[in-house]
CHARMM internal coordinates of N, CA and C (Angstrom, degrees):
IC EDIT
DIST 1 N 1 CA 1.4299
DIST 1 CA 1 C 1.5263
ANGL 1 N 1 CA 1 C 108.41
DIST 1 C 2 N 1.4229
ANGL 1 CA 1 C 2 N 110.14
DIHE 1 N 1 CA 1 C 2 N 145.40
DIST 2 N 2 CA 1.5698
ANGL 1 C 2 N 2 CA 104.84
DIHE 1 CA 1 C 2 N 2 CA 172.63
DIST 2 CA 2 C 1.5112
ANGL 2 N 2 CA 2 C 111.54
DIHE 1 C 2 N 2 CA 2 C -120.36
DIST 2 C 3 N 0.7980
ANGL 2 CA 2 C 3 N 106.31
DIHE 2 N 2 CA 2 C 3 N 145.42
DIST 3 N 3 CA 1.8257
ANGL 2 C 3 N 3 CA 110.27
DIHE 2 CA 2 C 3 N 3 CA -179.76
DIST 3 CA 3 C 1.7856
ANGL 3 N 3 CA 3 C 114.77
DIHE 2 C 3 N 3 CA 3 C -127.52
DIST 3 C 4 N 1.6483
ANGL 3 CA 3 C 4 N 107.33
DIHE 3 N 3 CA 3 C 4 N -36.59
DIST 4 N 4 CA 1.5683
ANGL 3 C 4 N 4 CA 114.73
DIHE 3 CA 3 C 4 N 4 CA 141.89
DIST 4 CA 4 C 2.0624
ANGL 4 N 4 CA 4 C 120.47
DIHE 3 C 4 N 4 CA 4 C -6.99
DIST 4 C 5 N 1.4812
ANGL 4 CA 4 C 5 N 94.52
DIHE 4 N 4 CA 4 C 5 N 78.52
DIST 5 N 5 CA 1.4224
ANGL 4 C 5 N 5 CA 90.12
DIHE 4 CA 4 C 5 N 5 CA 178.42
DIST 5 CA 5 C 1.5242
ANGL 5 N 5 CA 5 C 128.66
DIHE 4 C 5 N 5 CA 5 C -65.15
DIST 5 C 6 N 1.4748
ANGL 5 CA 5 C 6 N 114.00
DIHE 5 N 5 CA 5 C 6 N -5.93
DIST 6 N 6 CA 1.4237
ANGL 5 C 6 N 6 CA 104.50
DIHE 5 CA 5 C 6 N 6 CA 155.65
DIST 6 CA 6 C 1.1894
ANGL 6 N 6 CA 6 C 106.91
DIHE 5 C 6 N 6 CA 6 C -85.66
DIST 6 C 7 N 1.3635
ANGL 6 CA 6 C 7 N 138.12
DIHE 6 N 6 CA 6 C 7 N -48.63
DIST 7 N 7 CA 1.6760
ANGL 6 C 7 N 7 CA 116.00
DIHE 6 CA 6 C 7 N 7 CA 163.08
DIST 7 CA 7 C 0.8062
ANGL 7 N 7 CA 7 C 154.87
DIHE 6 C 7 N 7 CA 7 C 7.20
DIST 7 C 8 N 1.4982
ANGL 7 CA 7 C 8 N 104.58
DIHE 7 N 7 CA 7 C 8 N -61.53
DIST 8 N 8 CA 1.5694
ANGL 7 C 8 N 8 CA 160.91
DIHE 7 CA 7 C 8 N 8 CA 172.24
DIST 8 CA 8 C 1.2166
ANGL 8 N 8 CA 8 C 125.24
DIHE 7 C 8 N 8 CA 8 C -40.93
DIST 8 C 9 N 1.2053
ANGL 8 CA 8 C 9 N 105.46
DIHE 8 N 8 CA 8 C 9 N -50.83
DIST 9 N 9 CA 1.7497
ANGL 8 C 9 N 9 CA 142.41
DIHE 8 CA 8 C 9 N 9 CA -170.90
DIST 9 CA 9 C 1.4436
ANGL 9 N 9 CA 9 C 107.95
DIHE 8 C 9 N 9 CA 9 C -66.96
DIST 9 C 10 N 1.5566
ANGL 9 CA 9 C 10 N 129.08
DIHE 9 N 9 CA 9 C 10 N -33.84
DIST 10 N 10 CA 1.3255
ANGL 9 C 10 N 10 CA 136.78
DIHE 9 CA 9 C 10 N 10 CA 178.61
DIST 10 CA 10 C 1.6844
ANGL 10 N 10 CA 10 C 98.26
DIHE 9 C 10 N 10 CA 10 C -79.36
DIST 10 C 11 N 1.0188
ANGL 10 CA 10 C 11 N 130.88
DIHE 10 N 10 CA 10 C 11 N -14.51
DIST 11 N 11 CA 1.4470
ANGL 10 C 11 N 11 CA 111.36
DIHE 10 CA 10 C 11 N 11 CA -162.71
DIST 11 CA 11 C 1.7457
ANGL 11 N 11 CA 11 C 95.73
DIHE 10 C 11 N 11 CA 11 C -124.48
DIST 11 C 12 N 1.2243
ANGL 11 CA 11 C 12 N 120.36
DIHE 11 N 11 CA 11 C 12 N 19.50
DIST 12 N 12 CA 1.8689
ANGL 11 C 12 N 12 CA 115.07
DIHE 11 CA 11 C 12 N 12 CA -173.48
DIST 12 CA 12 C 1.4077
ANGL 12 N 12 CA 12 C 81.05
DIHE 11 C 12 N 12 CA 12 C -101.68
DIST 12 C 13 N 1.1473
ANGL 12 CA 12 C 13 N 142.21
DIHE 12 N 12 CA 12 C 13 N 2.26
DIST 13 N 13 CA 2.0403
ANGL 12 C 13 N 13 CA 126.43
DIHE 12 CA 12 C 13 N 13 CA -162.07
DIST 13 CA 13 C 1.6101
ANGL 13 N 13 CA 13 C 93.09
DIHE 12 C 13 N 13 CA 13 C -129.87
DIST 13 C 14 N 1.4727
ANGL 13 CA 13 C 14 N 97.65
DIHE 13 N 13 CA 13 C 14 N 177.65
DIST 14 N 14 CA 1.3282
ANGL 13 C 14 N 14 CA 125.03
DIHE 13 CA 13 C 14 N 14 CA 166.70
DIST 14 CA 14 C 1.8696
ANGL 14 N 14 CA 14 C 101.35
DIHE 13 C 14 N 14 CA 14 C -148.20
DIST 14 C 15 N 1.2451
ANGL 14 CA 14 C 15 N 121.09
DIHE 14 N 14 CA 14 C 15 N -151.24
DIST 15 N 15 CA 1.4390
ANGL 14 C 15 N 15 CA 131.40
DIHE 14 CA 14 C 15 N 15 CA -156.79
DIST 15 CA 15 C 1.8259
ANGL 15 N 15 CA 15 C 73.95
DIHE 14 C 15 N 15 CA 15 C -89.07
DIST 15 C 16 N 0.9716
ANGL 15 CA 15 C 16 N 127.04
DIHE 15 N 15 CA 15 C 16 N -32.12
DIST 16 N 16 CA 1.7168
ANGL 15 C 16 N 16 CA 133.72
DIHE 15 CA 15 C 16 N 16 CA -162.45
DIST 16 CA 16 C 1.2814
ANGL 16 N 16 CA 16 C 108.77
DIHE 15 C 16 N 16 CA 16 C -46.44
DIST 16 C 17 N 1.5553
ANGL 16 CA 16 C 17 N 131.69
DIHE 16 N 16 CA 16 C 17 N 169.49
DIST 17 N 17 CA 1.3091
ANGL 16 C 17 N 17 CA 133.91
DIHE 16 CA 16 C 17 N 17 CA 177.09
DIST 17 CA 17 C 1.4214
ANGL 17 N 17 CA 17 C 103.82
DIHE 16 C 17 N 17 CA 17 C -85.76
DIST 17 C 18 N 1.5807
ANGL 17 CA 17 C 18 N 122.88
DIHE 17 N 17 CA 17 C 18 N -16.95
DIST 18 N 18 CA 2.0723
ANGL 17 C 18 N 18 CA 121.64
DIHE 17 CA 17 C 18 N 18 CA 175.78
DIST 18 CA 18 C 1.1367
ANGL 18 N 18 CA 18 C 110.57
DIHE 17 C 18 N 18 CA 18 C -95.02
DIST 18 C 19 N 1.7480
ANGL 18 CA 18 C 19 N 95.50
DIHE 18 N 18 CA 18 C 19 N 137.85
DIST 19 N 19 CA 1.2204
ANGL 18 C 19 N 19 CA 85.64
DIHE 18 CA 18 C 19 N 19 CA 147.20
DIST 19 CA 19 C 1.3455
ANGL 19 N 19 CA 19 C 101.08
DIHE 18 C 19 N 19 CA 19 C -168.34
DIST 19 C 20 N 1.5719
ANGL 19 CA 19 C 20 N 119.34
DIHE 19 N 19 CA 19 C 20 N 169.35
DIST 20 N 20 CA 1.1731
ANGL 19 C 20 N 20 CA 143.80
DIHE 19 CA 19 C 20 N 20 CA -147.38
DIST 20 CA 20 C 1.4815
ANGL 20 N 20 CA 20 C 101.64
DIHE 19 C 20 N 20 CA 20 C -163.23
DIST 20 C 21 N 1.4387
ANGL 20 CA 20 C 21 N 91.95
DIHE 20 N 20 CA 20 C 21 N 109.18
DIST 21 N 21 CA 1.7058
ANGL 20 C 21 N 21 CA 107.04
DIHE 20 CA 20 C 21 N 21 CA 168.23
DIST 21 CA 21 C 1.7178
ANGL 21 N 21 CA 21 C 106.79
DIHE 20 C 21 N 21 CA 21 C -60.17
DIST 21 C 22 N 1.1679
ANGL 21 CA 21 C 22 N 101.82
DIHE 21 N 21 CA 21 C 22 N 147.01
DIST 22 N 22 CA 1.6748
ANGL 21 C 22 N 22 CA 108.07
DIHE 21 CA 21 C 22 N 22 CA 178.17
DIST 22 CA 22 C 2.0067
ANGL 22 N 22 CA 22 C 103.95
DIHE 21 C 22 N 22 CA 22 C -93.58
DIST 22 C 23 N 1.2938
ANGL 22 CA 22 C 23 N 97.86
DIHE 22 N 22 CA 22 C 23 N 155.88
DIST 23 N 23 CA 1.5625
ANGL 22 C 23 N 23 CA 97.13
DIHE 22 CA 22 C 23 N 23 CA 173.57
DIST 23 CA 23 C 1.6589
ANGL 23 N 23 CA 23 C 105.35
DIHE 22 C 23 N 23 CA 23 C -71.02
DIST 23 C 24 N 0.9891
ANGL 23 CA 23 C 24 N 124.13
DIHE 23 N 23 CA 23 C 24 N -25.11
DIST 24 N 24 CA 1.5312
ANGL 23 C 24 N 24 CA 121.34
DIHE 23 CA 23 C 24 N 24 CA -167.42
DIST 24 CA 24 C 1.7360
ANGL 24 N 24 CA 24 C 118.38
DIHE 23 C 24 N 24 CA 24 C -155.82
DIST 24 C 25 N 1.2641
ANGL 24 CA 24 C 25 N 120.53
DIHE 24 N 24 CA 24 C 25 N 142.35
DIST 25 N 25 CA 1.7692
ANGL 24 C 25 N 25 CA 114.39
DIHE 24 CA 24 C 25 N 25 CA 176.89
DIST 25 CA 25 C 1.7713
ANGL 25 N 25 CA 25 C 103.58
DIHE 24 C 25 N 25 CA 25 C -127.33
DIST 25 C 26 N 1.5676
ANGL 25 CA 25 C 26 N 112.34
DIHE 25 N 25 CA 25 C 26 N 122.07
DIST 26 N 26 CA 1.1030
ANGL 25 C 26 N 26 CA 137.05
DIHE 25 CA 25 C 26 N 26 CA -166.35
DIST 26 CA 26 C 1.6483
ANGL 26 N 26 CA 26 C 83.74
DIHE 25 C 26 N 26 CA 26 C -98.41
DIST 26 C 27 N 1.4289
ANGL 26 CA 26 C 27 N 104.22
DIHE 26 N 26 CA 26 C 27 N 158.08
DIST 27 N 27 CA 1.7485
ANGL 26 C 27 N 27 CA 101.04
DIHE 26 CA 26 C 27 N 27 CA -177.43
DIST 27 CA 27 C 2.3337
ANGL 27 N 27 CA 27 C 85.20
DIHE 26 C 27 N 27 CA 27 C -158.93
DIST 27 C 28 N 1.2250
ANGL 27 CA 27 C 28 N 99.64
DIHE 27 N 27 CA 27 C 28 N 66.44
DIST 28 N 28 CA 1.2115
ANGL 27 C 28 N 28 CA 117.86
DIHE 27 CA 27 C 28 N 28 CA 169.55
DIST 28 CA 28 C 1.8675
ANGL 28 N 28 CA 28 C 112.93
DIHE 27 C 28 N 28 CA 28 C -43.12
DIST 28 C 29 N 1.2871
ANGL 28 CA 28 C 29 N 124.71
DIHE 28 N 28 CA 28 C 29 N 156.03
DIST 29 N 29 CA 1.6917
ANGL 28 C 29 N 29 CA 98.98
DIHE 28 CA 28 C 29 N 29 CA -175.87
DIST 29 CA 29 C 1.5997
ANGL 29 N 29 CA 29 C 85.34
DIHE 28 C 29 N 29 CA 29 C -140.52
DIST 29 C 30 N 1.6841
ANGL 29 CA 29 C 30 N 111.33
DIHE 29 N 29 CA 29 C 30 N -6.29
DIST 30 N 30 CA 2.1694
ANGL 29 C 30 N 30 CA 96.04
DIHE 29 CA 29 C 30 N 30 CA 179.43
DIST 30 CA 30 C 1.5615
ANGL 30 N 30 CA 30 C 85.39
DIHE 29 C 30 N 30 CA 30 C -132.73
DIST 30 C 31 N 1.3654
ANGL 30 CA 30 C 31 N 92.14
DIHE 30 N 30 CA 30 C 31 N -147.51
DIST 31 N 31 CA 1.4298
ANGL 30 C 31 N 31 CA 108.52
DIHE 30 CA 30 C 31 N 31 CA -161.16
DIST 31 CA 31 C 1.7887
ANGL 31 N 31 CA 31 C 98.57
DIHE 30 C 31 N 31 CA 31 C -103.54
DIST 31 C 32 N 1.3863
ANGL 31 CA 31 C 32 N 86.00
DIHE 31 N 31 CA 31 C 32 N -31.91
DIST 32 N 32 CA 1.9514
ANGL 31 C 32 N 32 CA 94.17
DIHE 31 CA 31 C 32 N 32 CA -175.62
DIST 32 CA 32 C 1.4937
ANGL 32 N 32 CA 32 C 115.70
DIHE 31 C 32 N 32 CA 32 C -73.41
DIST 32 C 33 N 1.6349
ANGL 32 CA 32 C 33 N 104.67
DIHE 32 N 32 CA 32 C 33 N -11.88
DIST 33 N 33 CA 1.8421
ANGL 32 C 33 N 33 CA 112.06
DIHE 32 CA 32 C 33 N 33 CA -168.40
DIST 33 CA 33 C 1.7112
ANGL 33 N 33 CA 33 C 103.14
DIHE 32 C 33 N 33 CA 33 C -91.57
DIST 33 C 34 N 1.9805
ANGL 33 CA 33 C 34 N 105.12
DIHE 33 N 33 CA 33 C 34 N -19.49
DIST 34 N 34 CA 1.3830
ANGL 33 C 34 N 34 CA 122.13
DIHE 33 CA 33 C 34 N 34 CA -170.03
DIST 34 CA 34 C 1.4431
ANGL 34 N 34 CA 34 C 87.73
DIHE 33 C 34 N 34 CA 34 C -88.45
DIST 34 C 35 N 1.0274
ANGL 34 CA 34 C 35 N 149.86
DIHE 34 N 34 CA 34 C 35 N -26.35
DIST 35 N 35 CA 1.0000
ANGL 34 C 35 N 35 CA 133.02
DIHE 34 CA 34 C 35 N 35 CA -166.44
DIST 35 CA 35 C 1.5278
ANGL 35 N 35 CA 35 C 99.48
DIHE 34 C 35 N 35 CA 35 C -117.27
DIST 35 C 36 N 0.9074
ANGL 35 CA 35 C 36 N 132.96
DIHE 35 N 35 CA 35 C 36 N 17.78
DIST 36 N 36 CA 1.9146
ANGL 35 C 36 N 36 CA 132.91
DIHE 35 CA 35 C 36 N 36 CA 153.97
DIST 36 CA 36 C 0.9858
ANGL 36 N 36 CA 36 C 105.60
DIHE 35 C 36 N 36 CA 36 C -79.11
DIST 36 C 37 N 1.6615
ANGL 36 CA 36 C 37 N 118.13
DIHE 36 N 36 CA 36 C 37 N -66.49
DIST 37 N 37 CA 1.4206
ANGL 36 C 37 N 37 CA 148.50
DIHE 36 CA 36 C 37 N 37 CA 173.09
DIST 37 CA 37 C 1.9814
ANGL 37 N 37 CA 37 C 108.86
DIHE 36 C 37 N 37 CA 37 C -27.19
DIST 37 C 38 N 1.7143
ANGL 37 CA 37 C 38 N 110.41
DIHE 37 N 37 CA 37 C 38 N -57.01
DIST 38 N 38 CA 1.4366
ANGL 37 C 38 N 38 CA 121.90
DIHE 37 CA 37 C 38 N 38 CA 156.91
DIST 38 CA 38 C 1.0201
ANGL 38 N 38 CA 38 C 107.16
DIHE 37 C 38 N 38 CA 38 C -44.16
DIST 38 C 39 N 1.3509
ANGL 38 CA 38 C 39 N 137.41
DIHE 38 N 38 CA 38 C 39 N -87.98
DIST 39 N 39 CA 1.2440
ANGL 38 C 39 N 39 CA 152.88
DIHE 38 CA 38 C 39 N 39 CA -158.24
DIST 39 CA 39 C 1.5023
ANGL 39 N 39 CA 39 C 102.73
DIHE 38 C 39 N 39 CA 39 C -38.15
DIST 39 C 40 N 1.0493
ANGL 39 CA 39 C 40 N 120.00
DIHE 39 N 39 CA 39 C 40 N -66.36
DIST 40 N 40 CA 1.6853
ANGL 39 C 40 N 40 CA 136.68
DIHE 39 CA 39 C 40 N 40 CA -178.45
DIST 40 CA 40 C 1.8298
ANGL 40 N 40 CA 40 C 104.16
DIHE 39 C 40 N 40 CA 40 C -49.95
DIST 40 C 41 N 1.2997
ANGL 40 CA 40 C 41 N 115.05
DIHE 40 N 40 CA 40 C 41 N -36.71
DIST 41 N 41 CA 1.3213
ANGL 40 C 41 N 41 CA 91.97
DIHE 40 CA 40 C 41 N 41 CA -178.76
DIST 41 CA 41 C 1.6848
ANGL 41 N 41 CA 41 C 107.70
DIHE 40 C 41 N 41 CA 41 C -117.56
DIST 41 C 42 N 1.2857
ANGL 41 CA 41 C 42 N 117.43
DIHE 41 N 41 CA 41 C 42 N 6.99
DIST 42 N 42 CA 1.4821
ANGL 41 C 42 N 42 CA 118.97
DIHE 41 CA 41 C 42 N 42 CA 142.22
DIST 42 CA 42 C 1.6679
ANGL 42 N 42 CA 42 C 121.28
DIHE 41 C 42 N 42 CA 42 C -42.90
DIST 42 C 43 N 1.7336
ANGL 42 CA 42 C 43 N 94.36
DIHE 42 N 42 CA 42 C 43 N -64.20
DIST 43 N 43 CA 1.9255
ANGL 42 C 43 N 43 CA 108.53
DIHE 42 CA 42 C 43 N 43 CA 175.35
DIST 43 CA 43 C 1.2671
ANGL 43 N 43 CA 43 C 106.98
DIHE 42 C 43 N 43 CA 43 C -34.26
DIST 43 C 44 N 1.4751
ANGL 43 CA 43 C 44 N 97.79
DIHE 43 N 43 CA 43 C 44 N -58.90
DIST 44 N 44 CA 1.8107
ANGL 43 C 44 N 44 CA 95.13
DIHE 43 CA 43 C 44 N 44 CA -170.99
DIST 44 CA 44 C 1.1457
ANGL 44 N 44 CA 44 C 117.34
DIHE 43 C 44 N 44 CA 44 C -106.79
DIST 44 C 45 N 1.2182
ANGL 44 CA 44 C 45 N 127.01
DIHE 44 N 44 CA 44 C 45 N 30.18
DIST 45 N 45 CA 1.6127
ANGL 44 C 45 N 45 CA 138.75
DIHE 44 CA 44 C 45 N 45 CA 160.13
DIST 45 CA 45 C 1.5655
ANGL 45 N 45 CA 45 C 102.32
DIHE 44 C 45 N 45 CA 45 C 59.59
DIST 45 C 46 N 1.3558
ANGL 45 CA 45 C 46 N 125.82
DIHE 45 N 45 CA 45 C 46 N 24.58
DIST 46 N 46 CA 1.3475
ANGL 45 C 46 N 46 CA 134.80
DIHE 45 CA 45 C 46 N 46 CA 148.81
DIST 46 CA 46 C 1.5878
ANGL 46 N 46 CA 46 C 119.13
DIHE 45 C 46 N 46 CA 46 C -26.40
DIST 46 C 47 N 1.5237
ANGL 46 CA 46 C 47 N 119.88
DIHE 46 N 46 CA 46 C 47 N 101.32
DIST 47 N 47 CA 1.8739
ANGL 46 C 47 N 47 CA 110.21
DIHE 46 CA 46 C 47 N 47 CA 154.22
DIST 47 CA 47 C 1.6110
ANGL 47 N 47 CA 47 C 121.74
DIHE 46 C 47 N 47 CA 47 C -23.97
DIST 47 C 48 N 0.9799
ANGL 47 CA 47 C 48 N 143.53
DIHE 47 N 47 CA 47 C 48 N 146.89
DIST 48 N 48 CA 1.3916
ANGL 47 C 48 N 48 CA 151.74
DIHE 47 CA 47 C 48 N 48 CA 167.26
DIST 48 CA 48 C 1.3316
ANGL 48 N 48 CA 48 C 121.70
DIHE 47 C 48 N 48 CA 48 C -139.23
DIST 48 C 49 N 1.6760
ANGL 48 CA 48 C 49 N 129.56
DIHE 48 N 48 CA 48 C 49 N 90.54
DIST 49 N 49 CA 1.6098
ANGL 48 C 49 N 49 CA 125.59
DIHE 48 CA 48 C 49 N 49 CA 167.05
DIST 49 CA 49 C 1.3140
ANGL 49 N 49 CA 49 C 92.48
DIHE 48 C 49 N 49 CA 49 C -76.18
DIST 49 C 50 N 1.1742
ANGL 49 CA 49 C 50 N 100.38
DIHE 49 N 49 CA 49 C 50 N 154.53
DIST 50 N 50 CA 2.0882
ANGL 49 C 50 N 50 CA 125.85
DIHE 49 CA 49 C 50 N 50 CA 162.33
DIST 50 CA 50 C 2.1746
ANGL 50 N 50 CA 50 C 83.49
DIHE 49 C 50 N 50 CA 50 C -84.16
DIST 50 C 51 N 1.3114
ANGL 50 CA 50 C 51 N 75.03
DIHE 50 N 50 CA 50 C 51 N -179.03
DIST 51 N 51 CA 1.5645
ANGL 50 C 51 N 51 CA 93.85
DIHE 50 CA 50 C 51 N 51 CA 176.18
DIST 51 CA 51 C 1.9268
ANGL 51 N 51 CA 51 C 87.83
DIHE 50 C 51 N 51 CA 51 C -167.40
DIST 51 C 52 N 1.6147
ANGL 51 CA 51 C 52 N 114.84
DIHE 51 N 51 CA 51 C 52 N 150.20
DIST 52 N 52 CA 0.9884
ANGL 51 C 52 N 52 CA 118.67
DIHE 51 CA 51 C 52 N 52 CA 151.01
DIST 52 CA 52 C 1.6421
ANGL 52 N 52 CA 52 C 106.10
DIHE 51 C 52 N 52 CA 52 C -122.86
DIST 52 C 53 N 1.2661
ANGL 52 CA 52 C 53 N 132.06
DIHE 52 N 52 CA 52 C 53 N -93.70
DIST 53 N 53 CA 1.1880
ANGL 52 C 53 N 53 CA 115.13
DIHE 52 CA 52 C 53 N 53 CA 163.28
DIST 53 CA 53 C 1.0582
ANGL 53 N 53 CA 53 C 139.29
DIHE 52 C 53 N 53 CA 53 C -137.90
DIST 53 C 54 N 1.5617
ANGL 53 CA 53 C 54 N 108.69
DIHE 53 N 53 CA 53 C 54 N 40.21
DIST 54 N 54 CA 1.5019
ANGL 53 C 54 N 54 CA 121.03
DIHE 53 CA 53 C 54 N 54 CA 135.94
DIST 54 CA 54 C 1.9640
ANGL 54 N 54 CA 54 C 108.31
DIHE 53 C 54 N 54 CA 54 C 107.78
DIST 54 C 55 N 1.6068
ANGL 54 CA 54 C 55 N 101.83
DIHE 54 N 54 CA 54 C 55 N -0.37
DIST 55 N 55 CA 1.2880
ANGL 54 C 55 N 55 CA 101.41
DIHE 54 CA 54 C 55 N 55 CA -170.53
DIST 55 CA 55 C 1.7322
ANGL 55 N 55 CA 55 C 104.01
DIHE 54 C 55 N 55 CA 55 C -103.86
DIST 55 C 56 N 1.1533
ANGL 55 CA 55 C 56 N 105.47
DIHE 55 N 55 CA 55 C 56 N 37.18
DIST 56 N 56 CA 1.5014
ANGL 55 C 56 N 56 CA 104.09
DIHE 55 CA 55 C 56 N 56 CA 173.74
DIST 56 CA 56 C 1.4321
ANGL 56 N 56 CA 56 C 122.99
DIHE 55 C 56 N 56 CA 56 C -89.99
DIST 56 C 57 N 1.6089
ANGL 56 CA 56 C 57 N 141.52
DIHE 56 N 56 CA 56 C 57 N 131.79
DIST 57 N 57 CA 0.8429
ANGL 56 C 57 N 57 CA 149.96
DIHE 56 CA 56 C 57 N 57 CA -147.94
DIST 57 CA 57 C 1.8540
ANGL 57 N 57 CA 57 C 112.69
DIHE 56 C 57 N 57 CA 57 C -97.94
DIST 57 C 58 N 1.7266
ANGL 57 CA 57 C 58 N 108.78
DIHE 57 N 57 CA 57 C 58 N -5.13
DIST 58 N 58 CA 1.5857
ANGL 57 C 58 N 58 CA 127.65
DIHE 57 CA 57 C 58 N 58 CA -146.39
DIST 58 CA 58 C 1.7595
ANGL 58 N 58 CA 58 C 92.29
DIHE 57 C 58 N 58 CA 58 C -110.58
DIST 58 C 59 N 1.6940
ANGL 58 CA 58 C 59 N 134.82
DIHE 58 N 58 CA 58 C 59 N -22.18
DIST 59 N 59 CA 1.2279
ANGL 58 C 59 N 59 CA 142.04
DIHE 58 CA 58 C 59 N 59 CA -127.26
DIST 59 CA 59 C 1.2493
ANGL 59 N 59 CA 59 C 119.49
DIHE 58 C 59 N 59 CA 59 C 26.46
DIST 59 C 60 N 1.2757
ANGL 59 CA 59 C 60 N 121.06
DIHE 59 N 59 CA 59 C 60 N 48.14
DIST 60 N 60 CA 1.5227
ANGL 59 C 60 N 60 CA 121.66
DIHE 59 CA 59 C 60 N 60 CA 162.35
DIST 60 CA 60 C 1.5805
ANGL 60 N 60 CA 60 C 113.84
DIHE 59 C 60 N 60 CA 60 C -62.64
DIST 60 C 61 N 1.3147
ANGL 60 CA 60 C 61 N 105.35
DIHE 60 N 60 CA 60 C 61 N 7.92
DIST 61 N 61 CA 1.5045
ANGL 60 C 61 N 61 CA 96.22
DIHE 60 CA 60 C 61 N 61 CA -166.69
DIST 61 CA 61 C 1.8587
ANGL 61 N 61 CA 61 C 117.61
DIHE 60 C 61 N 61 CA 61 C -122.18
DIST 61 C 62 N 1.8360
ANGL 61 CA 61 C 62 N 92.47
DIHE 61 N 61 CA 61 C 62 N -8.69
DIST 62 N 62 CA 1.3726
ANGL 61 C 62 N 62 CA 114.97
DIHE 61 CA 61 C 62 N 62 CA -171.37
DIST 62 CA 62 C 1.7942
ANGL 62 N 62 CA 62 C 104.83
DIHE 61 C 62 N 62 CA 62 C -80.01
DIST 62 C 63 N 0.9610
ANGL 62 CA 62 C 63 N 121.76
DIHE 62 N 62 CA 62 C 63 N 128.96
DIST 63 N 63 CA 1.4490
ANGL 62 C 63 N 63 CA 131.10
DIHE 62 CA 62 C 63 N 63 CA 166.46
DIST 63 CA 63 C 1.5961
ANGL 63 N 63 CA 63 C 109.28
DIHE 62 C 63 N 63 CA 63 C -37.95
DIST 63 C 64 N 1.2243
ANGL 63 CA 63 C 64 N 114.45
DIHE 63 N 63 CA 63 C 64 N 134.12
DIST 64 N 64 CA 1.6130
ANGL 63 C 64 N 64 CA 116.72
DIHE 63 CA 63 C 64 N 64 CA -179.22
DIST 64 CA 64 C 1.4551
ANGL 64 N 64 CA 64 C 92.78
DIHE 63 C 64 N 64 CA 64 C -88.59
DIST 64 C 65 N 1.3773
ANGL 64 CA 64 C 65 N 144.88
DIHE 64 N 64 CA 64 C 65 N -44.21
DIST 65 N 65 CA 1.2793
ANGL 64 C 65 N 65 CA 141.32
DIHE 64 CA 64 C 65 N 65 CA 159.90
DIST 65 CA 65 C 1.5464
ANGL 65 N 65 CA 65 C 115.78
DIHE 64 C 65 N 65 CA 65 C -120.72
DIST 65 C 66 N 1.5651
ANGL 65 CA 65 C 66 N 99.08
DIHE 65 N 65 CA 65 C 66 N 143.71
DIST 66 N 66 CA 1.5182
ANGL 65 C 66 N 66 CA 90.49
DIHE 65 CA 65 C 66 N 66 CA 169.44
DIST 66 CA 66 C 1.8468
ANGL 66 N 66 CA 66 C 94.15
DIHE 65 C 66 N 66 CA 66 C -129.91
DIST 66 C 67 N 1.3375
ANGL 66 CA 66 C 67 N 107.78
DIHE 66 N 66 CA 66 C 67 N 160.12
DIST 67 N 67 CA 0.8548
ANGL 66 C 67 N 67 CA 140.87
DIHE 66 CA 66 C 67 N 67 CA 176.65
DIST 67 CA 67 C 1.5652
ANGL 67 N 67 CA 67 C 122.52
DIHE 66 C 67 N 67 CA 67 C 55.79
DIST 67 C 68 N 1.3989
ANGL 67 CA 67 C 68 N 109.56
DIHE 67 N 67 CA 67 C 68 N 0.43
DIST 68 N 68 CA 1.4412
ANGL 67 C 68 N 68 CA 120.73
DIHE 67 CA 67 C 68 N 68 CA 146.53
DIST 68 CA 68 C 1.2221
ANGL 68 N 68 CA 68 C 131.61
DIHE 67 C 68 N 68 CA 68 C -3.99
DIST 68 C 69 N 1.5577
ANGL 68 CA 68 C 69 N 96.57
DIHE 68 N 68 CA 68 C 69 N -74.72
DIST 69 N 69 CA 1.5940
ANGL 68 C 69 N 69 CA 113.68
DIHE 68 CA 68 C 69 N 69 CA -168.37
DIST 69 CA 69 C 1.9992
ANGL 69 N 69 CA 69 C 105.98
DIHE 68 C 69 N 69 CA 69 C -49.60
DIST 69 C 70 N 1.2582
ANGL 69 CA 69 C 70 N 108.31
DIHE 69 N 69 CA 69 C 70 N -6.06
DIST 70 N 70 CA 1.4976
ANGL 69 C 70 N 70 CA 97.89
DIHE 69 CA 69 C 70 N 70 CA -163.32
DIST 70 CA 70 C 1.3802
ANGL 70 N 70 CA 70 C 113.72
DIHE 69 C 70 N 70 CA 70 C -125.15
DIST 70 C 71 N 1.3802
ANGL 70 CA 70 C 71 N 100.77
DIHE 70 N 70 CA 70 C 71 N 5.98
DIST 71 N 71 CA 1.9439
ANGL 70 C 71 N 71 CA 98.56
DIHE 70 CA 70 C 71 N 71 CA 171.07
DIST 71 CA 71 C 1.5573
ANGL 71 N 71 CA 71 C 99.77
DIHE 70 C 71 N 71 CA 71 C -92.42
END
COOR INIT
IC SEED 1 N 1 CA 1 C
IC BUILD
């Protein structure tokens, strides 16, 4: 997981003109770690973008909110 807010900064964009750093990047490796990862921000009603790899032109990949979850 990264929480490193310069880190961060590579994964809030796509090819798109938005973007929005995320509070956090989960890097799941099965199906059971994707669904902990769910689970965890279901509990706390956490935002969740997917990301595949970032070259999309639509911002399917930009956070609809960031840092929300924590005010």
């Amino acid at each position: 997981m990264i929480t490193e807010r310069d880190r961060l900064e590579e994964f809030g964009g796509d090819k798109w003109f938005a973007h929005r750093r995320p509070d956090l990047a989960a890097f799941p490796k099965n199906s059971a770690e994707v669904a902990a990862v769910m689970k965890v921000a279901s509990d706390y009603r956490l935002p969740v973008t997917t990301r595949g790899a970032g070259y999309g032109y639509v911002g399917g990949s930009v956070p609809a909110e960031a840092e929300s979850c924590w005010r």
